[in-house]
N, C-alpha and C positions, 0 to 999 in steps of 0.2 A: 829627777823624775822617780817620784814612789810608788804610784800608784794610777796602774794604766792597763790598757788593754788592747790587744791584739789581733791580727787575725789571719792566717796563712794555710797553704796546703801541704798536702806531704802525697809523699808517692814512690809506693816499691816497688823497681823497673824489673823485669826479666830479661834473662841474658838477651831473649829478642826486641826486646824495647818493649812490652808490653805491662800498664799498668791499669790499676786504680786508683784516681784521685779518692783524698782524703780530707776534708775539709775540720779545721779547728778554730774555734775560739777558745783563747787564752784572756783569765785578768790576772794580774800582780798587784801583791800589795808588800810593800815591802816595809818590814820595821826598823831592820839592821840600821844607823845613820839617819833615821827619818826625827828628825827634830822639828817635824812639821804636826809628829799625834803628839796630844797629850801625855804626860809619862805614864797614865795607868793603863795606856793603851801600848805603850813600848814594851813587851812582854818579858825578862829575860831571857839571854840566850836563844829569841828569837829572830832567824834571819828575815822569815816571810813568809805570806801562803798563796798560794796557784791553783787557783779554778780553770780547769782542764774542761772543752763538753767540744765532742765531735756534731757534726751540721751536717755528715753527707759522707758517704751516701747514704740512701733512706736505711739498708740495714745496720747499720752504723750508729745513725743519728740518735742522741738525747741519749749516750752513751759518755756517763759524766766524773773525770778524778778530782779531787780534794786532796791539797798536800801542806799540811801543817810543817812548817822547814826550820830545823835550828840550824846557828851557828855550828856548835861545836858538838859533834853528832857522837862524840865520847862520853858526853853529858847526859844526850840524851838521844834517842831514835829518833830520825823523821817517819810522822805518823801521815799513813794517807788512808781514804774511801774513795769507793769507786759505789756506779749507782749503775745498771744495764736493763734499761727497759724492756729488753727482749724475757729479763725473765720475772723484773719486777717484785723481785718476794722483798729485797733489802737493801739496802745501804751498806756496803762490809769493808770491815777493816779490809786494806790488802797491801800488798808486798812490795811498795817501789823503791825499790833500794838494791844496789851493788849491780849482780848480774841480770836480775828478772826481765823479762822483755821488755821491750819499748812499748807503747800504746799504740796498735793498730799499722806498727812496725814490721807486720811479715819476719819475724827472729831474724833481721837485721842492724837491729840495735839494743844493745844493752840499756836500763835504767839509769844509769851514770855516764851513759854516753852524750847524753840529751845535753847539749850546748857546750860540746866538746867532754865537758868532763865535770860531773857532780857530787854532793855527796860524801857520805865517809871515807875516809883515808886511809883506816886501819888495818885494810887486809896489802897491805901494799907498804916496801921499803922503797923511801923516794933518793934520790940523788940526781945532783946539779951537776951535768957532764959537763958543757963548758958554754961555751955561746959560738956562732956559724953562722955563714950566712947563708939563704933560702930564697927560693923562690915561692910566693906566698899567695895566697886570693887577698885581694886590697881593691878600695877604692872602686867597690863590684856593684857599680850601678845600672850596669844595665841587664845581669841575672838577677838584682835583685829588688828589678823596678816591677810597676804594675803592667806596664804595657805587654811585654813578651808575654803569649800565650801558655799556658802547661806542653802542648804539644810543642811548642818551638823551645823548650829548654830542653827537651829529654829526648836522648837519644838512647838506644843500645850501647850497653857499656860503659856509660858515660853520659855527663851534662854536655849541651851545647858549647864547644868552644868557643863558637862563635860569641855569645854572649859573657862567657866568663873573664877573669883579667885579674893579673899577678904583676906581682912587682918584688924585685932583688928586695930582699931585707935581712938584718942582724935579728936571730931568735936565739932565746935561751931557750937547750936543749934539756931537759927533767925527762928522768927515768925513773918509772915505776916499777919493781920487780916482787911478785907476787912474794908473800913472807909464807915458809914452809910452815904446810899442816892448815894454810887458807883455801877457802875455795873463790875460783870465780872463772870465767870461761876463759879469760886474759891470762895468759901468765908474765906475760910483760907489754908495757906499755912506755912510748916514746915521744911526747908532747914537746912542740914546737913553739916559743911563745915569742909572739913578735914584743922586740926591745920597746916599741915606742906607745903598743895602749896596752900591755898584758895580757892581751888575747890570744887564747890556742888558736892557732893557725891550723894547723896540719900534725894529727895523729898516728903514727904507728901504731899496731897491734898485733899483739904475736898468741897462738895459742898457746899450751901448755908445755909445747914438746920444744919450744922455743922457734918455732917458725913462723915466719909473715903471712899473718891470716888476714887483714882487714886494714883498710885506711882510710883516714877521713879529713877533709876540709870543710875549714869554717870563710863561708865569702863575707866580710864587710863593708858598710859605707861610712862618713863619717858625716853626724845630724850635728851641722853646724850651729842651728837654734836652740841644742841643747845645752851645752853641747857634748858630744861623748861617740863615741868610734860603738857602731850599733850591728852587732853579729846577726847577717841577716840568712842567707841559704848555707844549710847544712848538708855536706856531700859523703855518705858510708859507703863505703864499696869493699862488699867480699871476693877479693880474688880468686876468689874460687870457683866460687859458683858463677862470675860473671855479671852478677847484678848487683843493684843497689838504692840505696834507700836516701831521696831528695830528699828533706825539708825544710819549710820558710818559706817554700813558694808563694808570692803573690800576685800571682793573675789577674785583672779585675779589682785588684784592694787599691786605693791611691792613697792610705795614709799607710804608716808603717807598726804608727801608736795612737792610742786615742787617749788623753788625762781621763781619769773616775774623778768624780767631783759626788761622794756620799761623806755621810758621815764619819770622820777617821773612827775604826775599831770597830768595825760592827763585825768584820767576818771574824775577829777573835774573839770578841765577845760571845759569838754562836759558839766557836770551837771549845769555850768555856764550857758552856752551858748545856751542850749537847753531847750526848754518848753515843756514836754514830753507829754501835754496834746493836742497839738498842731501836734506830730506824726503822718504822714497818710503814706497810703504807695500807689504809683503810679502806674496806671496800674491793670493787676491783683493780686489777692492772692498771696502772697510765696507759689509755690509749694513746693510738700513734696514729697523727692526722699528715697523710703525704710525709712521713717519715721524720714530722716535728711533733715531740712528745707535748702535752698541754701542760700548760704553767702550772709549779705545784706550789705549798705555803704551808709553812711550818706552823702547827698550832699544839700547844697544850692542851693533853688530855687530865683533866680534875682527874679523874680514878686512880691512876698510874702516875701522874704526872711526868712521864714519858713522852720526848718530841716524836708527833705521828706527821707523815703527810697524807693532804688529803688536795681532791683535783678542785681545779677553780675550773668555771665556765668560760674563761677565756682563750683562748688559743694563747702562746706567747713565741713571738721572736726567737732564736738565738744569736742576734745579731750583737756584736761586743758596741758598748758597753753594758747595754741594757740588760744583756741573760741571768747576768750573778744578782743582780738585784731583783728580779723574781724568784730567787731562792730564797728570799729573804722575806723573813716577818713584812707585811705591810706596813707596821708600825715604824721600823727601821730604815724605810728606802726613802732616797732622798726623792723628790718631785723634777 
């Protein structure tokens, strides 16, 4: 599966249970292994890229990341943009890498926390303590079905026991220990990786001083028709402050993936051709209709020859798969 898309909630509790959902749609396109594009579309050194756009709440919404992802991030940086219709002036390079917050995270999670752990490795000296065995989230179908409601998963302090489920397992134990003169808000980190799909299970995090400041579980199912062991609800909990940050939630979702069936390489081909810092948008602001921004479309300006956007007359969805493909040239979207 290369090339799919998403759709889940997220939600940062207070110590008293109280939140606000957070609605995202996510697509993936991934190149890394994909002998499925063409090779001028297999880019080197690239892993993949992730259309990020939040749907809710209305201040929130049409609030959209772009993350261009290499393999080997000593190579080169992963480059991303962000687009914020609240203020609409651009499209800007921005910062998602190492410690920078999470997107619409409440600073309880780090940029490299996002699916356990992503990203450069460089600030960090790793070692393989040995292997144990753990008590793990497995086999988490019913936190990480459609049915349970947002409110019936979240409680104060904590997810709904009731719905979550672990099971004994052998994990290799890696230890990340900050390399002096790095910065990052971690100064060590303790990943649990179950022996049987390689998945971070359950993370340690310690601040600087070497204390336990935060910990996280990753819940799985495993998509037999795929098939492949599918990391579904994400659990951050800062001991400190008592709260924590769900996500993956799907309330109301009943697929978990949906295949893109476009043309292989068009979002590289954009990333090609586009200088994102160079983005303006013509006219006024995107308005905002009940808190869904209207479909915009990338055209060439003759004078400049610089990518503008400009509004279409349509309202459009952000319903995955169809949103990424309204970002996209008309010429380019499949039908």
């Amino acid at each position: 599966m290369t090339r799919y898309a998403t759709r889940w909630r997220q939600a940062a509790v207070t110590r008293g249970g109280a939140y606000t959902a957070v609605d995202f749609d996510y697509e993936f396109d991934f190149n890394y292994g994909n002998l499925g594009k063409p090779a001028r579309d297999r880019a080197d050194n690239r892993l993949g890229y992730v259309l990020q756009t939040i749907t809710g709440p209305a201040r929130l919404a049409g609030q959209i990341l772009l993350v261009d992802e290499p393999v080997d991030h000593a190579a080169q940086m992963r480059s991303a943009w962000t687009y914020d219709p609240a203020t609409a002036a651009r499209a800007a390079r921005a910062e998602r890498r190492y410690d920078n917050p999470g997107t619409a995270a409440d600073a309880l999670r780090t940029s490299d926390d996002f699916q356990m752990y992503n990203g450069a490795t460089d600030r960090y000296e790793w070692k393989l303590v040995g292997r144990q065995e753990l008590y793990i989230p497995y086999n988490s179908y019913r936190i990480s079905g459609s049915e349970p409601t947002t409110a019936d998963l979240l409680r104060a302090g904590h997810v709904n026991p009731d719905y979550a489920r672990y099971e004994l397992h052998r994990v290799w134990v890696v230890e990340a220990t900050l390399k002096p003169g790095a910065s990052h808000i971690y100064g060590k980190r303790v990943f649990y990786i179950d022996e049987d799909s390689w998945m971070i299970a359950v993370t340690d995090k310690y601040d600087t001083r070497g204390e336990l400041w935060r910990v996280a579980e990753q819940h799985s199912i495993n998509c037999y028709d795929v098939p492949m062991l599918y990391g579904t609800v994400e659990v951050h909990t800062d001991l400190r402050s008592g709260r924590y940050l769900a996500m993956g939630l799907r309330s109301g979702v009943p697929r978990f993936f949906t295949s893109i069936k476009r043309e292989p390489g068009v979002l590289h081909r954009r990333l090609r051709r586009c200088n994102a810092e160079h983005l303006t948008f013509r006219g006024q602001p995107l308005n905002l209709r009940s808190g869904v921004p209207r479909r915009v479309e990338v055209n060439r300006i003759a004078s400049s020859d610089q990518p503008h956007f400009q509004h279409s007359s349509n309202v459009a969805g952000f319903s995955s798969p169809h949103f990424a493909q309204t970002m996209l040239p008309t010429r380019l979207r499949s039908s």
